[in-house]
C-alpha positions as CSV (number, residue, x, y, z in Angstrom):
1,X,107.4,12.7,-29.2
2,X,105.2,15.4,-29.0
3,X,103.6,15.7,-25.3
4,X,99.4,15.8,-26.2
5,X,98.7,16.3,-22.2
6,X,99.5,19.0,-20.0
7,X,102.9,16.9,-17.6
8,X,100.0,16.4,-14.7
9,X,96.6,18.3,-13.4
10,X,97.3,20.7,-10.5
11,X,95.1,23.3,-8.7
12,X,95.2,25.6,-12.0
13,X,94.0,23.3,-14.5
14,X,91.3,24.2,-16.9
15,X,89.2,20.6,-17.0
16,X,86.8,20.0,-20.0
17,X,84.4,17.5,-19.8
18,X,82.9,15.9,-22.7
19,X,79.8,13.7,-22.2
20,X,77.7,10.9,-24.2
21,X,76.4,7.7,-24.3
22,X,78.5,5.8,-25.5
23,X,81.7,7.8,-25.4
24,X,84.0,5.4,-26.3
25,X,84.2,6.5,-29.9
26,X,84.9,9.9,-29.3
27,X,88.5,11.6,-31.1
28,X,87.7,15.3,-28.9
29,X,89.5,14.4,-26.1
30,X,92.9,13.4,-27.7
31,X,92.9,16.6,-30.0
32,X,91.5,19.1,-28.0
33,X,94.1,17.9,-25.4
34,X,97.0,18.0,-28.2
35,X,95.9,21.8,-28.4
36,X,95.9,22.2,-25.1
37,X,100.1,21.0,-25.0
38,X,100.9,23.2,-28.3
39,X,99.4,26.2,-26.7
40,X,100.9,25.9,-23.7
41,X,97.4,26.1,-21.9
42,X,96.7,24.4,-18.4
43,X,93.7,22.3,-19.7
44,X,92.9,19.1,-20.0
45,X,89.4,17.3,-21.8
46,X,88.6,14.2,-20.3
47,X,85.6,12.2,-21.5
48,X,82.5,10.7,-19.5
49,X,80.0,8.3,-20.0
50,X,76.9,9.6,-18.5
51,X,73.2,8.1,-19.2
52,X,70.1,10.1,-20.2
53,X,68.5,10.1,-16.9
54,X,71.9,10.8,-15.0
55,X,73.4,13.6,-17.6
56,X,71.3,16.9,-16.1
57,X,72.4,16.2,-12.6
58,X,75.9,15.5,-13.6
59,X,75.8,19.1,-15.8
60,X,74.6,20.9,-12.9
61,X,77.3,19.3,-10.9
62,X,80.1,20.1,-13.2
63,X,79.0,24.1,-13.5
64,X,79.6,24.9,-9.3
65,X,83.1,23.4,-9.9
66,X,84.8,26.4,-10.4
67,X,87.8,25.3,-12.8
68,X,85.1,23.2,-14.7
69,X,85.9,25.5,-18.2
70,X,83.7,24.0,-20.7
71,X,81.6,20.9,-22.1
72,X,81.7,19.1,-25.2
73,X,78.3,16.9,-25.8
74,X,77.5,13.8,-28.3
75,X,75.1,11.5,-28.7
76,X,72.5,11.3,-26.7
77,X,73.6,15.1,-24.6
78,X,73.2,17.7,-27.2
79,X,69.2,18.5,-26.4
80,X,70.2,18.6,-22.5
81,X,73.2,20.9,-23.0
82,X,71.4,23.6,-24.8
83,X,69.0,23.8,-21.8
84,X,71.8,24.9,-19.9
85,X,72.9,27.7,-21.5
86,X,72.4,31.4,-20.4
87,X,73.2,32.4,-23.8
88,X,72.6,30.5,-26.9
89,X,74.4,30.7,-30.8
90,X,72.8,31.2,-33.6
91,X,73.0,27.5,-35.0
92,X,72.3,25.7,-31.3
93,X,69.1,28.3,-31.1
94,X,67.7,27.0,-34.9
95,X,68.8,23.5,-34.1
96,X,67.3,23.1,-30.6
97,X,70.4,21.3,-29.6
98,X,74.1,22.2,-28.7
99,X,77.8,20.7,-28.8
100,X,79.7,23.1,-27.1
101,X,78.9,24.7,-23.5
102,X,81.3,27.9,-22.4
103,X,81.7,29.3,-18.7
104,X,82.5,32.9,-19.1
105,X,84.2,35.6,-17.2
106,X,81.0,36.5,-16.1
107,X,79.7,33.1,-14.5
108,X,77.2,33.2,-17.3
109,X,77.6,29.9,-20.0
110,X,77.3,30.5,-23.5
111,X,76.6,27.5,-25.9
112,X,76.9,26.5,-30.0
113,X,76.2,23.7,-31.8
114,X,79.3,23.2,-34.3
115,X,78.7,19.6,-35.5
116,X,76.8,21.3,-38.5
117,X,79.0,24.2,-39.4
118,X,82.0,21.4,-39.3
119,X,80.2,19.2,-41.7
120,X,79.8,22.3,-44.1
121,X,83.3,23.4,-43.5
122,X,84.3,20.0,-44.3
123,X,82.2,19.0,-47.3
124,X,83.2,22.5,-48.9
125,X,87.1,21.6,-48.2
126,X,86.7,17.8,-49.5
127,X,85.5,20.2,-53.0
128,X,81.6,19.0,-52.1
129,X,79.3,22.0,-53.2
130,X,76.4,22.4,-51.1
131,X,74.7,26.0,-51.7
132,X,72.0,25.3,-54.2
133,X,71.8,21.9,-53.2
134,X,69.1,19.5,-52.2
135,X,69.9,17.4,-49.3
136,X,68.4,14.1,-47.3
137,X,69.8,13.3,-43.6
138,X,68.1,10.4,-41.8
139,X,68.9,11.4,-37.7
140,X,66.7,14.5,-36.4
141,X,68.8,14.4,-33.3
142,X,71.5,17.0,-32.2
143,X,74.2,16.6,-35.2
144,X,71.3,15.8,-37.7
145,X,69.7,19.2,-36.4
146,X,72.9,21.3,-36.6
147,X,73.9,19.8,-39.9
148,X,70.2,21.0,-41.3
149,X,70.2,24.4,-39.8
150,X,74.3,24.8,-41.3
151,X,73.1,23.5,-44.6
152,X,70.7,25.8,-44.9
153,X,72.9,28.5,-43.7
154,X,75.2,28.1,-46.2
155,X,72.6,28.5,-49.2
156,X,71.3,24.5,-49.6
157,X,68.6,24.6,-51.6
158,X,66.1,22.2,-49.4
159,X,66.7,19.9,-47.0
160,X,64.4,16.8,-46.6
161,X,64.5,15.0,-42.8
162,X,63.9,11.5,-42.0
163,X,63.9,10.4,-38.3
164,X,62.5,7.2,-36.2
165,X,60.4,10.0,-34.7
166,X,58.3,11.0,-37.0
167,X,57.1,14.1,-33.8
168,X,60.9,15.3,-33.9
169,X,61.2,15.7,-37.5
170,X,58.0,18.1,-37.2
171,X,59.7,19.7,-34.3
172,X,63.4,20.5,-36.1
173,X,61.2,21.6,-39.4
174,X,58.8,23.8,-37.1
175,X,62.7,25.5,-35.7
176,X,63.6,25.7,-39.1
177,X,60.8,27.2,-40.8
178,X,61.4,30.3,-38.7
179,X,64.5,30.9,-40.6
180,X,64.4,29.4,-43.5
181,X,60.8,29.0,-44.6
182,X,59.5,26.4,-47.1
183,X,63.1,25.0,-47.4
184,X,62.8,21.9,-44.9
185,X,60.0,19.2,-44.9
186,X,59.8,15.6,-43.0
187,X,60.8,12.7,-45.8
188,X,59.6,8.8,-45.3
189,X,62.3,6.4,-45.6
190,X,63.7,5.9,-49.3
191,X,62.3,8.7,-50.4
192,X,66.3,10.4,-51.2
193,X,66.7,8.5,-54.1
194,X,66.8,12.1,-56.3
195,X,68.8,14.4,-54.0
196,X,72.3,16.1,-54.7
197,X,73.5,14.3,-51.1
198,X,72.2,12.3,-48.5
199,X,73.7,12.5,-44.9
200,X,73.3,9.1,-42.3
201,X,73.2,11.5,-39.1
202,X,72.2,8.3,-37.2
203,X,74.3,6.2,-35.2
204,X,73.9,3.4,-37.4
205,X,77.5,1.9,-38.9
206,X,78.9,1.9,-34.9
207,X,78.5,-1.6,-34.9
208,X,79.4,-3.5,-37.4
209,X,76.2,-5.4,-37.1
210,X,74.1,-2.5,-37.9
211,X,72.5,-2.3,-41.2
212,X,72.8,0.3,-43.6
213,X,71.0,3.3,-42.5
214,X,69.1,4.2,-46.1
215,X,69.5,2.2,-49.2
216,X,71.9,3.0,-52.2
217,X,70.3,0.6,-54.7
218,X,68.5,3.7,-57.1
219,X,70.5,6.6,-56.0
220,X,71.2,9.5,-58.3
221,X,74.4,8.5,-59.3
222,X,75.9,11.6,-58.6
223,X,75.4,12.2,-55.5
224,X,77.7,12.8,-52.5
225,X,76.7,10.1,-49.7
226,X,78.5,11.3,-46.3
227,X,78.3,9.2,-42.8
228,X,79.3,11.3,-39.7
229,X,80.0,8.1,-37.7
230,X,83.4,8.1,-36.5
231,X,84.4,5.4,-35.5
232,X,85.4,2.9,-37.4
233,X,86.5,5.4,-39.5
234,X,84.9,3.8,-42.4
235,X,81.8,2.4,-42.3
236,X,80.0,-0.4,-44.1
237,X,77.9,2.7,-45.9
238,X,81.0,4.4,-47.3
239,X,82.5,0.8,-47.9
240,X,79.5,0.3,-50.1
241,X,78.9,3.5,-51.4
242,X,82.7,3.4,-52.7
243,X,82.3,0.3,-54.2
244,X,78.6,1.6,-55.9
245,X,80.8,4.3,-57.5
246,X,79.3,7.8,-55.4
247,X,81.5,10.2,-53.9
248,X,81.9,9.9,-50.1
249,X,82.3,11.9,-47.0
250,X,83.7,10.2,-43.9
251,X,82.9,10.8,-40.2
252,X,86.0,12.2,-39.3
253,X,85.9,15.3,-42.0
254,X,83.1,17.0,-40.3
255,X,85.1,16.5,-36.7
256,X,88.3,18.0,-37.7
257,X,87.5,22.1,-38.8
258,X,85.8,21.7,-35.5
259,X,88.7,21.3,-33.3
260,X,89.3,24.8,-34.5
261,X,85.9,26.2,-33.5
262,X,86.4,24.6,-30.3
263,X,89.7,26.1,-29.5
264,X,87.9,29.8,-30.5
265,X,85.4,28.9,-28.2
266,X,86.8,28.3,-25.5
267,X,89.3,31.4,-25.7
268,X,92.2,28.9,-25.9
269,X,95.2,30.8,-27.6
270,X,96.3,30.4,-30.8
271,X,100.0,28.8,-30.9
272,X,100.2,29.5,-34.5
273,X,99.0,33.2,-33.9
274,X,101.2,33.1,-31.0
275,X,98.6,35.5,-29.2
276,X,95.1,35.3,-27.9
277,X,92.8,33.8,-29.9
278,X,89.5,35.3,-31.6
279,X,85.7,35.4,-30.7
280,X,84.8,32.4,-32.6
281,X,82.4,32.6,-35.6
282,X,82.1,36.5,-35.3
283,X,79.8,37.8,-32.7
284,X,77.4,34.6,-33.2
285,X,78.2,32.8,-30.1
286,X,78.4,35.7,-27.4
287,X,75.5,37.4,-26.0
């Protein structure tokens, strides 16, 4: 079997942290730590469950340990990880919120938001056209916010927002404006019955329990309706949606081209390449 760990941590090791509330349900740690072995790189990614009020203090801790490397953020971290960032990318900077948190040669940390540009990457690969496109997501938080500001990116023809808080929609539409003006707009509940695809960028479907984020009953027929919660790997709304007849995007589609990105990101080497690996996304995420 192929070892997914480095044998055991010593004074070298790279550590990675990655943070949320829950963590439980993350799948980073495992493959980030499987490209860690195939590399041949002294890291390892360990996850933590941190709380809102605790996770600044914790960051702060983390960055004056000096073989702390990196951080990987979920839900509820990505706001508070951006504000630690000497250097921002291009898609944490237009969706207020970041994934990814980079300690360069320098001492200075660098930060990107990829949960949006790995939704794209993995709608386009799952043969999902999204350029020219309109498109409802329910979440305003930090993947909702990157997957807007990718969407648009890559040529989506509007993107309508609906969030519990009606003051953060206004605030992710105000970033979004700046780039993309009179594409984005705040979107009442139920009001994505005509779009091309709608996006549940909520935590609802963790728990079984939980009802279905938006309702399908109505829904353009062919639309695309993708979940990006994980775990389980399919939810009751793609359970339903499948059975309603729509095309369907799991969780897990928009976390895998990201494992990539991450590797770029964090300078790991390239065991395919067999060399060092590239800046990722061009010149986006360096200062």
């Amino acid at each position: 079997m192929t070892s997914t760990m480095i044998d055991a941590p010593d004074g070298g090791t790279q550590v990675f942290v990655i943070i949320g509330d829950p963590v439980e349900q993350v799948k980073a740690p495992q493959l980030m730590n499987a490209v860690f072995a195939r590399a041949g790189t002294n890291a390892v990614m360990v996850p933590m469950q941190v709380s809102t009020y605790d996770a600044p203090a914790l960051i702060r801790a983390l960055k004056s340990v000096s073989n702390v490397a990196g951080f990987l953020a979920t839900v509820p971290h990505k706001f508070e990880l951006v504000s630690h960032a000497d250097h921002v990318g291009a898609v944490a900077g237009a969706a207020g919120c970041a994934n990814a948190l980079r300690r360069n040669a320098d001492g200075s940390w660098s930060t990107e938001n990829f949960d949006g540009i790995g939704f794209v990457t993995g709608m386009r690969e799952a043969g999902h056209i999204v350029a020219s496109k309109t498109i409802a997501i329910y979440g305003a938080g930090g993947a909702g916010s990157s997957i807007a500001a990718a969407l648009l990116e890559a040529g989506a023809a509007s993107v309508r927002i609906s969030d519990i808080s009606p003051a953060r929609c206004e605030q992710l539409c105000a970033r979004l404006e700046r780039g993309w003006p009179g594409k984005s707009s705040t979107m009442a509940a139920g009001r994505h019955l005509d779009v091309d695809i709608v996006v549940n960028a909520t935590p609802m479907g963790l728990s079984p329990e939980d009802p279905l984020p938006f309702a399908l009953a109505g829904l353009n027929p062919d639309a695309v309706v993708a979940d990006i919660v994980m775990k389980p790997a399919e939810t009751r709304l793609l359970r339903e949606a499948m059975a309603s007849g729509f095309k369907t995007q799991p969780g897990f589609a928009m976390l895998a081209p990201q494992i990539d990105l991450y590797r770029q990101f964090f300078h790991i080497p390239d065991p395919a390449a067999g060399g060092a690996s590239k800046a990722a996304s061009s010149g986006d995420l360096e200062p």
